[in-house]
N, CA, C and O of each residue as an XYZ file, in Angstrom:
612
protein
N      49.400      1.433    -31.174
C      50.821      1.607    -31.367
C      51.455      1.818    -29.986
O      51.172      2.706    -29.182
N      52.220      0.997    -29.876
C      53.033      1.143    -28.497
C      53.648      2.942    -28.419
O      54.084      3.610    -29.357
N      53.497      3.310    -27.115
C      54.685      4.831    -26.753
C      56.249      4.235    -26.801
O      56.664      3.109    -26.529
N      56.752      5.094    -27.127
C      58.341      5.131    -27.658
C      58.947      6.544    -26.822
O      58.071      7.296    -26.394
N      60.202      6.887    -26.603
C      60.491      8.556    -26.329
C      60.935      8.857    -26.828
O      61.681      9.646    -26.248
N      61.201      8.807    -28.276
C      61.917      9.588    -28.826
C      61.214      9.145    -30.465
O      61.045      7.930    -30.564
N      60.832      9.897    -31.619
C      60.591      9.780    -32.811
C      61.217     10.447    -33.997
O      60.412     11.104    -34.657
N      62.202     10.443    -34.344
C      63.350     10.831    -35.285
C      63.210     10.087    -36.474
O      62.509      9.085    -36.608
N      64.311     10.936    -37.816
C      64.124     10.713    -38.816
C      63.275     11.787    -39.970
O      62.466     12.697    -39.788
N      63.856     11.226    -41.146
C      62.485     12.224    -42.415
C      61.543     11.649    -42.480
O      61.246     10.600    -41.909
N      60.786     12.450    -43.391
C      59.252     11.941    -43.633
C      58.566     13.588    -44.245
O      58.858     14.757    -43.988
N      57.285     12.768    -45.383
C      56.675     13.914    -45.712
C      56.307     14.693    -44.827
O      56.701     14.957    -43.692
N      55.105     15.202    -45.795
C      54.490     16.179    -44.516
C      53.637     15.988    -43.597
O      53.454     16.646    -42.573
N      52.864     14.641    -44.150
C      52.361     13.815    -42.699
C      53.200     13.497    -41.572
O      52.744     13.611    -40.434
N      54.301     13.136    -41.762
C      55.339     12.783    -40.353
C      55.629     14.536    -40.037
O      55.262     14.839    -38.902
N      56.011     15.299    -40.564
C      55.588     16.148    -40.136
C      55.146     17.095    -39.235
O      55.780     17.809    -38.458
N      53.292     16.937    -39.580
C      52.377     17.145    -38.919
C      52.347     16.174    -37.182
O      52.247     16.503    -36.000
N      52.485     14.991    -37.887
C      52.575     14.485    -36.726
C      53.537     14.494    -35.512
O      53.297     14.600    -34.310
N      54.633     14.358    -36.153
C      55.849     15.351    -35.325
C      55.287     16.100    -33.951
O      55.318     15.874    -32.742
N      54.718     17.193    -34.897
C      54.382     18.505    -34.106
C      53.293     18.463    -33.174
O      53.167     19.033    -32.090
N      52.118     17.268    -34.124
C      51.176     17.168    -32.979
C      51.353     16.354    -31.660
O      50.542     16.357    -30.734
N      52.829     15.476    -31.713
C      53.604     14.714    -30.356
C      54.427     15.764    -29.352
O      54.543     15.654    -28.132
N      55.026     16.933    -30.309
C      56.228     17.198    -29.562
C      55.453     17.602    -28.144
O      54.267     17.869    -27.944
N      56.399     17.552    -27.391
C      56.038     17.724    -25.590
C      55.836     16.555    -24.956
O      56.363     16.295    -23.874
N      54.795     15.501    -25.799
C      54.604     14.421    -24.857
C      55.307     13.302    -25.301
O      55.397     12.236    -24.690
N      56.065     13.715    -26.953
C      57.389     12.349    -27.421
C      58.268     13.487    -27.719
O      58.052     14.611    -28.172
N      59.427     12.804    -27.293
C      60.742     13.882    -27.826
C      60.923     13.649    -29.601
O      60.902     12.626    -30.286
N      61.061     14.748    -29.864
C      61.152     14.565    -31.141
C      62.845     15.112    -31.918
O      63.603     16.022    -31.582
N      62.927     14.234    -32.886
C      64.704     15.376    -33.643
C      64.209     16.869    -33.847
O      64.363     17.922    -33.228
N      63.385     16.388    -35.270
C      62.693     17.955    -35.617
C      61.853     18.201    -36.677
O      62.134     17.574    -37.698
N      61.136     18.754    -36.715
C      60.404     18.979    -37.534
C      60.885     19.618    -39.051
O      61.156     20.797    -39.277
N      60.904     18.632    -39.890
C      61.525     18.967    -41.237
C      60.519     19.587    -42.141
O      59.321     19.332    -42.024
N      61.027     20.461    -43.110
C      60.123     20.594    -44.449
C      60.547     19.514    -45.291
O      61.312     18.554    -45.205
N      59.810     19.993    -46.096
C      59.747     19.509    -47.297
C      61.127     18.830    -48.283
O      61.521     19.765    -48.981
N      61.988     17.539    -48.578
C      62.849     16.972    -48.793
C      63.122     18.299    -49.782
O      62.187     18.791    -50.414
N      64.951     19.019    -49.888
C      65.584     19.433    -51.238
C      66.945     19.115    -51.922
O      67.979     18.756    -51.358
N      66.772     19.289    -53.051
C      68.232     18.871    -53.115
C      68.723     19.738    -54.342
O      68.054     19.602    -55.366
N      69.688     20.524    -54.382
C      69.924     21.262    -55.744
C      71.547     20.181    -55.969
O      72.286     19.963    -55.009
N      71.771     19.759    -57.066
C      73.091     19.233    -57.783
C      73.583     19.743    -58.719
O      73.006     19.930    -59.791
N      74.851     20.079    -58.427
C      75.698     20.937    -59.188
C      76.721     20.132    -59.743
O      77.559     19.649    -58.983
N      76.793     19.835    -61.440
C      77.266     18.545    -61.896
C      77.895     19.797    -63.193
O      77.309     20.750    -63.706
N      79.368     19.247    -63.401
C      79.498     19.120    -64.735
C      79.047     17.990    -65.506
O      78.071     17.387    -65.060
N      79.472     17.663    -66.376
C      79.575     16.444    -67.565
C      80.258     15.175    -66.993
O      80.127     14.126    -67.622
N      80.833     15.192    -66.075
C      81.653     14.511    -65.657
C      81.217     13.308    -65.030
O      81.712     12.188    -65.150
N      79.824     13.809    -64.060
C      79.681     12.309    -63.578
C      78.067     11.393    -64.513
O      77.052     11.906    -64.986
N      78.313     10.572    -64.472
C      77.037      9.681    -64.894
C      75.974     10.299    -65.171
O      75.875     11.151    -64.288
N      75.059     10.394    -65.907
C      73.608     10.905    -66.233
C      72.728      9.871    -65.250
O      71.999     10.398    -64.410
N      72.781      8.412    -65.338
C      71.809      7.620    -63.946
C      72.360      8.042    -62.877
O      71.405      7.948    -62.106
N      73.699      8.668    -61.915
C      73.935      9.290    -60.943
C      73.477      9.941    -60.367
O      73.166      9.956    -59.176
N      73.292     11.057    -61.738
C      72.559     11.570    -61.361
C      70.846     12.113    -61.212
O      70.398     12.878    -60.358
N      70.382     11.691    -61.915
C      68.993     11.573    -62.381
C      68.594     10.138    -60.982
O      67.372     10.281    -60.947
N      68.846      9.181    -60.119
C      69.131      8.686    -58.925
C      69.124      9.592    -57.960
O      68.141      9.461    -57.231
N      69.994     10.659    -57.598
C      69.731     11.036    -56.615
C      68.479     12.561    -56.307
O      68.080     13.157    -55.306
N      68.226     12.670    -57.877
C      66.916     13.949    -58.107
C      66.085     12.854    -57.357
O      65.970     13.089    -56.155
N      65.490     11.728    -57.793
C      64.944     11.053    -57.566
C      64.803     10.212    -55.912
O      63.846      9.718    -55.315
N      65.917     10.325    -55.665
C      65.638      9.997    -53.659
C      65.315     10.853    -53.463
O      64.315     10.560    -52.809
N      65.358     12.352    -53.514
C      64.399     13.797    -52.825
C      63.200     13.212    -53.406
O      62.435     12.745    -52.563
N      62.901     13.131    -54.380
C      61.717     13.768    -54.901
C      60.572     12.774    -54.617
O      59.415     13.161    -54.451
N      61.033     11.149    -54.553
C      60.083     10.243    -53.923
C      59.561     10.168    -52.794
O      58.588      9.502    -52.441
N      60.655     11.327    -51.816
C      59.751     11.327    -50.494
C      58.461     12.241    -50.104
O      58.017     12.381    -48.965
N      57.920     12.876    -51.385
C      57.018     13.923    -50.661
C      56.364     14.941    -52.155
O      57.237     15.525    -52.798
N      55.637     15.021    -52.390
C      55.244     15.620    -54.210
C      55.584     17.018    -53.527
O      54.953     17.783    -54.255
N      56.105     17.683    -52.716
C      56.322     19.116    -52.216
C      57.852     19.009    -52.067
O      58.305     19.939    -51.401
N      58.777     18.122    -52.510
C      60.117     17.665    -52.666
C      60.496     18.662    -53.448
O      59.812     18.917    -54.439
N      61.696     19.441    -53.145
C      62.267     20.659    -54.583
C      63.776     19.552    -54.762
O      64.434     19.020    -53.868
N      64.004     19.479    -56.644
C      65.055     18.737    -56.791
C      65.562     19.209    -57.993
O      65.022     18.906    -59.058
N      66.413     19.824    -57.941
C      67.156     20.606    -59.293
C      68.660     20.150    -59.611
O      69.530     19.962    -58.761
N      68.788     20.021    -60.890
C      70.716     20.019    -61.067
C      70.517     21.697    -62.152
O      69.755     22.279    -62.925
N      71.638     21.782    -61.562
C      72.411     23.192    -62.227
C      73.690     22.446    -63.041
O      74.641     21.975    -62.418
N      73.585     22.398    -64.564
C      74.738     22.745    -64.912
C      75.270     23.209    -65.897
O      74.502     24.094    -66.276
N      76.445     23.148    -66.816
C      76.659     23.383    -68.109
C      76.444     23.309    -69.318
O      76.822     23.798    -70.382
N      75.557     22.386    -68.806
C      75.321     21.652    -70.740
C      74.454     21.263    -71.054
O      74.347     20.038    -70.998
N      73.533     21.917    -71.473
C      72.502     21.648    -72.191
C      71.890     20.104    -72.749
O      70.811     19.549    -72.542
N      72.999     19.729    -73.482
C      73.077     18.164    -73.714
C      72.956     17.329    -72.588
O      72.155     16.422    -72.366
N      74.078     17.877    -71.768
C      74.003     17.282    -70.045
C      72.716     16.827    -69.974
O      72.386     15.656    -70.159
N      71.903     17.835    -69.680
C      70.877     17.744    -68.771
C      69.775     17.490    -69.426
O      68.735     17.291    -68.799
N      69.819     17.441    -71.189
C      68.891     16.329    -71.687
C      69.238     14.939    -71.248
O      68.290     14.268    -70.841
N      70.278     14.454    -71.254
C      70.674     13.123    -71.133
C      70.202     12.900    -69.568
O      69.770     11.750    -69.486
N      70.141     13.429    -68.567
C      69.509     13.200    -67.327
C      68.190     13.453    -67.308
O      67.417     12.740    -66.669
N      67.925     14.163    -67.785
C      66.079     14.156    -68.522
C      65.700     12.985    -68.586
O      64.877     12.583    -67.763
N      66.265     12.037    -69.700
C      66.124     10.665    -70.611
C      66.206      9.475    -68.942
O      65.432      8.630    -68.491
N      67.256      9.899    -68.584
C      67.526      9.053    -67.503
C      67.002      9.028    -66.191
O      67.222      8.102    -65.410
N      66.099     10.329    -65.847
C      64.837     10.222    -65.243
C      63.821      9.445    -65.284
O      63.319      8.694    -64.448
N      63.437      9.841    -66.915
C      62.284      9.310    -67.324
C      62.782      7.538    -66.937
O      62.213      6.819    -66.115
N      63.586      7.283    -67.513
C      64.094      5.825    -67.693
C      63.463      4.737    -66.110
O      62.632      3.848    -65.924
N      64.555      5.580    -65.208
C      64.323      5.241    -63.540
C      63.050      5.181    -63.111
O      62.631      4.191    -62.512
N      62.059      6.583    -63.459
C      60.857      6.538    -63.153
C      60.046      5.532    -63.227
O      59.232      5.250    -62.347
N      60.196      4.954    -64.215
C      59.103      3.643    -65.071
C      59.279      2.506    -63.971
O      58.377      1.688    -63.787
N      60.349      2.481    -63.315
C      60.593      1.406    -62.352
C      60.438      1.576    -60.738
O      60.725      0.634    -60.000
N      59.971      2.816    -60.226
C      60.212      3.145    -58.982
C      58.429      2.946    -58.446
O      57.303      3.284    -58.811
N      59.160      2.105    -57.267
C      57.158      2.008    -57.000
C      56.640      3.004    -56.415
O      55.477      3.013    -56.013
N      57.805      4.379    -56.256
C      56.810      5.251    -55.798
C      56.670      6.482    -56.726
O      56.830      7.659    -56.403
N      56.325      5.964    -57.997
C      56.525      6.490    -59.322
C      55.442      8.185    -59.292
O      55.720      9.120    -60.043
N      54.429      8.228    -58.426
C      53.679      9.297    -58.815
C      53.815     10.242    -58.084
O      53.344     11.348    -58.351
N      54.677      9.905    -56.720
C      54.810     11.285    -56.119
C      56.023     11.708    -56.785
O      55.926     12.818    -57.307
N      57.063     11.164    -56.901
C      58.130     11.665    -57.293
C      58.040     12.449    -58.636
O      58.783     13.409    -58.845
N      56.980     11.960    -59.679
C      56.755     12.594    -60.684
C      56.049     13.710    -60.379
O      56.160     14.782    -60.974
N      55.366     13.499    -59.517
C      54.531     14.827    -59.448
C      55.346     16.006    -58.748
O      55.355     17.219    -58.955
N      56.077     15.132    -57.776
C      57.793     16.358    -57.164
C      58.358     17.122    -58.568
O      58.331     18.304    -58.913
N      58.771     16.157    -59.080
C      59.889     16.762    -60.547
C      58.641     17.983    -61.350
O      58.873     19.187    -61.462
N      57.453     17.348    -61.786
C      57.178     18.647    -62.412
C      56.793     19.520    -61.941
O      56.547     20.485    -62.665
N      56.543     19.616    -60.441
C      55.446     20.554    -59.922
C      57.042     21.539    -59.376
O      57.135     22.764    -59.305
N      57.995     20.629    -59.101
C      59.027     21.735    -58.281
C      60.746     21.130    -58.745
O      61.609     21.137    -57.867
N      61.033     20.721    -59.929
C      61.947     20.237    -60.501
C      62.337     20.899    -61.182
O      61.611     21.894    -61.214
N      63.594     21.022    -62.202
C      63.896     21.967    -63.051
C      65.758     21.607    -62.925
O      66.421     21.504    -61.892
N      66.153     21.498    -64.155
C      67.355     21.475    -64.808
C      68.037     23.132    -65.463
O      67.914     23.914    -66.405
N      68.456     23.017    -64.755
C      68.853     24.708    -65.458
C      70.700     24.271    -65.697
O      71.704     23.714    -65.253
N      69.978     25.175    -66.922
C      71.607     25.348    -67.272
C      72.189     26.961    -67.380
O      71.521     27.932    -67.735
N      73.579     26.956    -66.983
C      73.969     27.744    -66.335
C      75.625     28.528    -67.515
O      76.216     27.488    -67.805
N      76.058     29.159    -67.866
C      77.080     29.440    -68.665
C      78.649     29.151    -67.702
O      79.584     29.281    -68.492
N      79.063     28.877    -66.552
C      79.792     28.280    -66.073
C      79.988     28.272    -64.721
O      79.709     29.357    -64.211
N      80.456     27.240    -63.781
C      80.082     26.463    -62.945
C      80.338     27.790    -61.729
O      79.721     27.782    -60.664
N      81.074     28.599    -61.998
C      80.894     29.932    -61.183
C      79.415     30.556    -61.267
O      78.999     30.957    -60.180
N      78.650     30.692    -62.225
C      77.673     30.709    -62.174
C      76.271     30.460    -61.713
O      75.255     31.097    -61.434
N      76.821     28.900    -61.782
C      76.196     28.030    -61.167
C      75.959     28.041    -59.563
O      74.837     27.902    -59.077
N      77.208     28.230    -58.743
C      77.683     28.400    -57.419
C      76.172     29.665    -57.144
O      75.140     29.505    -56.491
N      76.448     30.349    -57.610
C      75.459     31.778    -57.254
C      73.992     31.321    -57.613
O      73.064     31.732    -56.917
N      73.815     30.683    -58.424
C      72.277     30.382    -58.395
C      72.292     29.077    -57.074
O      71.531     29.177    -56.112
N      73.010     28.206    -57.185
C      72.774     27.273    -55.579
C      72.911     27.870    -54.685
O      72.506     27.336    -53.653
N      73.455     29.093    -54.575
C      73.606     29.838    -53.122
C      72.008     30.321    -52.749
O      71.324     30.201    -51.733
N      71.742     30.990    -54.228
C      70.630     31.779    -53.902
C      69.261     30.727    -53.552
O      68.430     31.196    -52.774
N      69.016     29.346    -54.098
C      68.030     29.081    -54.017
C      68.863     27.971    -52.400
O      68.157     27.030    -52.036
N      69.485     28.066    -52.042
C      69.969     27.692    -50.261
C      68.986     26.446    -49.974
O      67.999     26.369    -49.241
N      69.676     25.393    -50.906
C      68.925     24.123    -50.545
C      69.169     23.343    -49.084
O      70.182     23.567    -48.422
N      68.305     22.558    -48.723
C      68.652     21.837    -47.618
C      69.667     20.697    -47.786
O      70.151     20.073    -46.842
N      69.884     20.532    -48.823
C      70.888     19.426    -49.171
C      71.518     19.719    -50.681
O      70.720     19.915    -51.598
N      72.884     19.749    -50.930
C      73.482     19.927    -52.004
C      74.270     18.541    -52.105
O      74.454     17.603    -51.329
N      74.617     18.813    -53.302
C      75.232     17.501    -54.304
C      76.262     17.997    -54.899
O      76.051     18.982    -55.606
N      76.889     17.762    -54.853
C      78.676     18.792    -55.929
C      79.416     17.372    -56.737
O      80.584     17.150    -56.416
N      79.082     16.885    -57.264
C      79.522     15.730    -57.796
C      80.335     16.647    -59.337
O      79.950     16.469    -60.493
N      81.428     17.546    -58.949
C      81.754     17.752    -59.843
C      83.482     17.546    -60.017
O      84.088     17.513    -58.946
N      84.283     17.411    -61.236
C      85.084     16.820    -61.463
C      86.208     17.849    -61.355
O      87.281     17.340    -61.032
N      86.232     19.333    -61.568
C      87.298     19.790    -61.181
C      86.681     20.999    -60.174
O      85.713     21.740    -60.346
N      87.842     20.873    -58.809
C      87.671     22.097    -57.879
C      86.816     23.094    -58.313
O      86.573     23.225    -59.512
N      86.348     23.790    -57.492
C      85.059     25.144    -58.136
C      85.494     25.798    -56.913
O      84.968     25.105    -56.042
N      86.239     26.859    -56.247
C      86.126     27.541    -54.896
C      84.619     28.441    -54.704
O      84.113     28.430    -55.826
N      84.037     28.929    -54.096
C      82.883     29.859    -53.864
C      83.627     30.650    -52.533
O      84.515     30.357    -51.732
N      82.672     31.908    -52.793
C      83.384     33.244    -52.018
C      83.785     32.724    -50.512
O      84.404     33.565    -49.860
N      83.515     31.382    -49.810
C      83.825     31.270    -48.582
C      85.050     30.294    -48.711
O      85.716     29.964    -47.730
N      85.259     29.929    -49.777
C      86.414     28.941    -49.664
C      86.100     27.948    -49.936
O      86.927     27.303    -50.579
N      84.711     27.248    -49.600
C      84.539     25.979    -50.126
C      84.319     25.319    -51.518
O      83.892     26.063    -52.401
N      84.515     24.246    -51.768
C      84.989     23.760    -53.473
C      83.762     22.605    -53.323
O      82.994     22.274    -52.419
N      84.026     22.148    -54.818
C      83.275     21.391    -55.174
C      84.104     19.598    -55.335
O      84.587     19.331    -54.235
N      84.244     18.937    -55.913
C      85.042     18.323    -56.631
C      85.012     16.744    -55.930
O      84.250     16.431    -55.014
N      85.816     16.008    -56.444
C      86.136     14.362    -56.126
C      86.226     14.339    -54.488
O      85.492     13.696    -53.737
N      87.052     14.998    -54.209
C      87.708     15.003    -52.587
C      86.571     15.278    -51.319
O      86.729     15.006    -50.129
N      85.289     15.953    -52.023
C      84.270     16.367    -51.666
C      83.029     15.498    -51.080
O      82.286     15.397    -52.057
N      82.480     14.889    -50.105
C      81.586     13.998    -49.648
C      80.324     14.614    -50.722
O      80.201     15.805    -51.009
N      79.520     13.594    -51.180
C      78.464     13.164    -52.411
C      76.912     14.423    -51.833
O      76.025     14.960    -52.496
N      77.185     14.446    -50.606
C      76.352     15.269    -50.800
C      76.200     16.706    -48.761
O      76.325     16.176    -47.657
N      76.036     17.720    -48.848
C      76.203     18.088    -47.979
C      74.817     18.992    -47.214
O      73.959     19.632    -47.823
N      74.920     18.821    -45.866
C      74.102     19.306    -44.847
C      74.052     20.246    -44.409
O      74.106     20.165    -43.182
N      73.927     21.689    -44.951
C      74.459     22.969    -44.116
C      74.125     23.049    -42.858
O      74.503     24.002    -42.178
């Protein structure tokens, strides 16, 4: 493999490892964990929307954490269904499955204030707010349409 100076980007935990076993003699971005993503959805947007983007975390790495938080019970059967659905077609069908059950989970929550406090607490590396009306949280920030699809703290 040719030397390069610089090696950036995600990757499981093999890129990783390897990362770390370059840094000093290749510049590196950084050494990431493990892909997360918690999504905080009412009813509002798509069930393949969302059950799609559980699924980009969770194909990169079976140590992937990928959760939606939301209201409705029904909700989040219907993204259940629409997991399963996507899965059957993704060629990287066994890590991602093995992501969702080993560190996946749909919780439902009694209302989207609620919700806010359990995504705070589990402080994902990547959130999703694909939700349809404003939500403020104690710092001011909202959820809603006006809101970019997914964010980087």
């Amino acid at each position: 493999m040719p030397r390069v100076d610089k090696i950036v980007g995600p990757g499981n935990r093999y890129v990783a490892a390897a990362k770390r076993l370059v840094y000093g003699t290749v510049d590196i971005d950084m050494v990431a964990g493990p892909s997360e993503i918690v999504i905080l959805s009412n009813e509002k947007t798509p069930p393949p929307f969302i059950a799609a983007d559980l699924i980009s975390q969770a194909e990169h790495d079976e140590m992937a954490l990928a959760i939606l938080i939301t209201t409705s019970e029904g909700y989040g059967r219907k993204v259940m269904e629409e997991l399963k659905k996507q899965l059957n077609s993704l060629q990287r069908k066994k890590i991602a499955e093995t992501s969702l059950s080993r560190r996946g989970a749909i919780l439902v929550v009694k209302d989207l204030g609620r919700a806010m406090e359990v995504a705070n607490r589990i402080a994902p590396s990547i959130w999703s707010l694909p939700c349809e009306r404003r939500v403020p949280d104690e710092e001011g920030e909202t959820c809603g349409r006006g809101l970019p699809g997914s964010l980087h703290p």
